[in-house]
N, C-alpha and C positions, 0 to 999 in steps of 0.2 A: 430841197432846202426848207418850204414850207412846211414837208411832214415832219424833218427835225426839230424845227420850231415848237409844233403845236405837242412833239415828246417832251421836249422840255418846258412847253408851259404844262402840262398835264402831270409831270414829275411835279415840279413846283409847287400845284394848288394842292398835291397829293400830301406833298413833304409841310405844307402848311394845316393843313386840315387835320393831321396826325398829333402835330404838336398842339394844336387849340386843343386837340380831345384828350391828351394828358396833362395838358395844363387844368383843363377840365375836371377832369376825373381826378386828379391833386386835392382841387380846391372841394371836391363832395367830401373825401378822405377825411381831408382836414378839419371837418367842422362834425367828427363824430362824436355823440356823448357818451358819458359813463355810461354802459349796457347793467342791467340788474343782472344777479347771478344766472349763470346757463342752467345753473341746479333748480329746478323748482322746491326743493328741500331747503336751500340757504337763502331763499328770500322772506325779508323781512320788511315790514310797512317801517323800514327809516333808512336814512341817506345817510353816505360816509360822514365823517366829520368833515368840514370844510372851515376855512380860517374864519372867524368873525370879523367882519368891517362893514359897519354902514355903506350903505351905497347912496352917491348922488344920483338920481333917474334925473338929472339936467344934463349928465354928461352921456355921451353916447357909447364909452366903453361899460359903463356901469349897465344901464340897460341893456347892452347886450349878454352883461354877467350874468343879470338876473333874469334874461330870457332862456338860456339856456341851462340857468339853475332851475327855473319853474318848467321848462320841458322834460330835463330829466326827474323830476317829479312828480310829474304825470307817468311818463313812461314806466317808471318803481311801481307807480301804484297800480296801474294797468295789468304789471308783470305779477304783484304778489294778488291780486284777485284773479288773475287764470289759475297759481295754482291752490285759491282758499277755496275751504268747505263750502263758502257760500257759490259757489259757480255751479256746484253737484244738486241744489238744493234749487230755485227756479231761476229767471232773468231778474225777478224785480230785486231776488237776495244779493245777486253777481254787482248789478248795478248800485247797490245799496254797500257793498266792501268796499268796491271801487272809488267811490265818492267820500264813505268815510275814511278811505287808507289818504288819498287824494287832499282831504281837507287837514288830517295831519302831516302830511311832506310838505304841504302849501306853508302850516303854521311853522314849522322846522325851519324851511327856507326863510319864511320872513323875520325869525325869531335872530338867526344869523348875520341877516344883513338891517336889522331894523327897518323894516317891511312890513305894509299890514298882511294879512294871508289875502284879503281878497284880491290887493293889488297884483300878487303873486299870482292869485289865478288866473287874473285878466292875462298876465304876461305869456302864459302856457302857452292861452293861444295866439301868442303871436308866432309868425313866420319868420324865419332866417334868412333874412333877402340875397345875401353872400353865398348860402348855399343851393335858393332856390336858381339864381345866377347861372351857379354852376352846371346846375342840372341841365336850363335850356340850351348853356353853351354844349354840352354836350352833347345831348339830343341832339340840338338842331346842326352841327355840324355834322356826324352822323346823317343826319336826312339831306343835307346839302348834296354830300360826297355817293349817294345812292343817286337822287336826282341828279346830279349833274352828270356820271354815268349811261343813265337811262337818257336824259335830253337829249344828248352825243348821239347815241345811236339812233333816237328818230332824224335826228337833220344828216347822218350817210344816210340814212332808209330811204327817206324822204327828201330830196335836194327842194330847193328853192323852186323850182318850176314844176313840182308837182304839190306847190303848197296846200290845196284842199285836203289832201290826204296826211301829209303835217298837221295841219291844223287838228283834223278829228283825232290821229293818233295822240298829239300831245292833248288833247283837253281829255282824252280818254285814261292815258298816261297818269296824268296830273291830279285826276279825283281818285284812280285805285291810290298813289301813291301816298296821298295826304291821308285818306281812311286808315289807308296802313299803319304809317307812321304816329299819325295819333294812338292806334290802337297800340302799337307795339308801346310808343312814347307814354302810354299810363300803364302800363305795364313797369315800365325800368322806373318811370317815377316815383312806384311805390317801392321795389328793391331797392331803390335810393333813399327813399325814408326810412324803411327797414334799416339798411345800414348806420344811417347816423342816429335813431334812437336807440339798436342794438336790441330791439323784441321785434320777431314775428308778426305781431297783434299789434296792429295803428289801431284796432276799432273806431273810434268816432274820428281819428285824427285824419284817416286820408280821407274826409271829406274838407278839409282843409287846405290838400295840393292845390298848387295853381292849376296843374298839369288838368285836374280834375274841372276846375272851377271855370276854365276856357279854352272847351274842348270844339266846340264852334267856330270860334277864332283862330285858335292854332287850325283846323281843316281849313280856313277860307287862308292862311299867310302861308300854307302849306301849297297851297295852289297858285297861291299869285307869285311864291318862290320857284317853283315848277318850270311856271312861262317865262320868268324873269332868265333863269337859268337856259332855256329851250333857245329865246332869243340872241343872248351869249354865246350859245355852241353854234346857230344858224351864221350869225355874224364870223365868227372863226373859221366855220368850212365855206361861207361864200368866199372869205380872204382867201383863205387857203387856194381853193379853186380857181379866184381870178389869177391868184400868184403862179399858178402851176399852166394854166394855159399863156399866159406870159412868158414865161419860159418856154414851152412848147413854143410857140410862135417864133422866139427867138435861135431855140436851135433848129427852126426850119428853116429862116432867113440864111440863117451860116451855112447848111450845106447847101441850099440855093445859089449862094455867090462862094 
């Protein structure tokens, strides 16, 4: 009765973890921008036409407009100096396209919304907090659904009354698994940026992921979610256990009388 149980609570956290990660993975989807041409031939240092309206930056849909008008601004200009002359010719000329293509999309943009440009630039770099959201929710369920797997298996490996050897196994467990997952975890972070800017080339942008920016942190919550999880699986198999010797006990009683 107890192993049916803990099928169906392991169905359950399975059948939920699943759903959080395409809810997930929804929400990165959704928040991609216009990509520059795939063609390096059809790009050009200017942005679609887009409607003209003032924006209030008091209100919080406006600012999000024009955060993700001045991201894909950056990202154009990015995109049309990988493929200008000046990239073939040295770094300081590449950087030098980049920044001039950069300061006309910036003035484009602000010209559209009556904006100054530089305000526009300040906006580029802001982050998407909706998508950066979405990214840990995904990750980190993903790392949940691994750890909590692996926890499981140390607490049958190791029952409760061989705890010294739980213990070294999960702290041993717990630091390969967090190294992992961070490393894999900026990894997908940047094909997640990829994706919602639509170019290849973050250059100076993925020093701007969170994923990047607290990679210390995410290792030490990656471990204390590890033992979190280890103690939740130990707790389920000592139930389990008492609940099955319980039983035992009782059908020895009934054939005894």
């Amino acid at each position: 009765m107890s192993g049916e149980r803990g099928v169906k609570n392991s169905r359950r956290i399975a059948f939920s973890a699943v759903c959080l990660l395409l809810i997930a993975i929804g929400g990165v989807i959704s928040q991609r921008l216009p990509a520059p041409a795939a063609d390096g031939h059809d790009r050009r240092c200017e942005l679609p036409a887009d409607t003209g309206r003032p924006l209030d930056l008091t209100h919080r849909e406006d600012r999000a407009h024009l955060r993700d008008d001045a991201a894909t601004a950056e990202s154009w200009a990015i995109a049309y100096a990988d493929v200008s002359p000046a990239r073939r010719e040295s770094t300081a000329a590449y950087a030098q396209a980049t920044n001039d293509c950069m300061t006309t999309l910036f003035a484009q943009v602000g010209r559209v919304h009556t904006v100054a440009p530089d305000v526009v630039r300040e906006y580029s770099r802001r982050r998407n907090p909706w998508f950066d959201a979405m990214v840990f929710l995904a990750l980190g369920t993903m790392y949940v659904m691994a750890a909590y797997t692996m926890a499981g298996r140390i607490a049958r490996r190791f029952p409760v009354d061989e705890w010294v050897a739980g213990t070294f196994a999960t702290l041993a467990l717990s630091l390969a698994a967090a190294f992992v997952a961070v490393s894999i975890g900026h990894m997908l972070s940047i094909g997640a940026e990829i994706l919602r800017v639509g170019n290849g080339h973050l250059s100076h942008r993925a020093d701007r992921l969170p994923w990047r920016q607290h990679r210390l942190f995410l290792f030490a919550a990656g471990v204390g979610l590890f033992w979190l999880l280890a103690l939740l699986r130990y707790r389920d198999e000592s139930r389990g256990e008492r609940a099955w010797r319980h039983a035992r006990r009782g059908a020895d009683h009934h054939r005894d009388t």
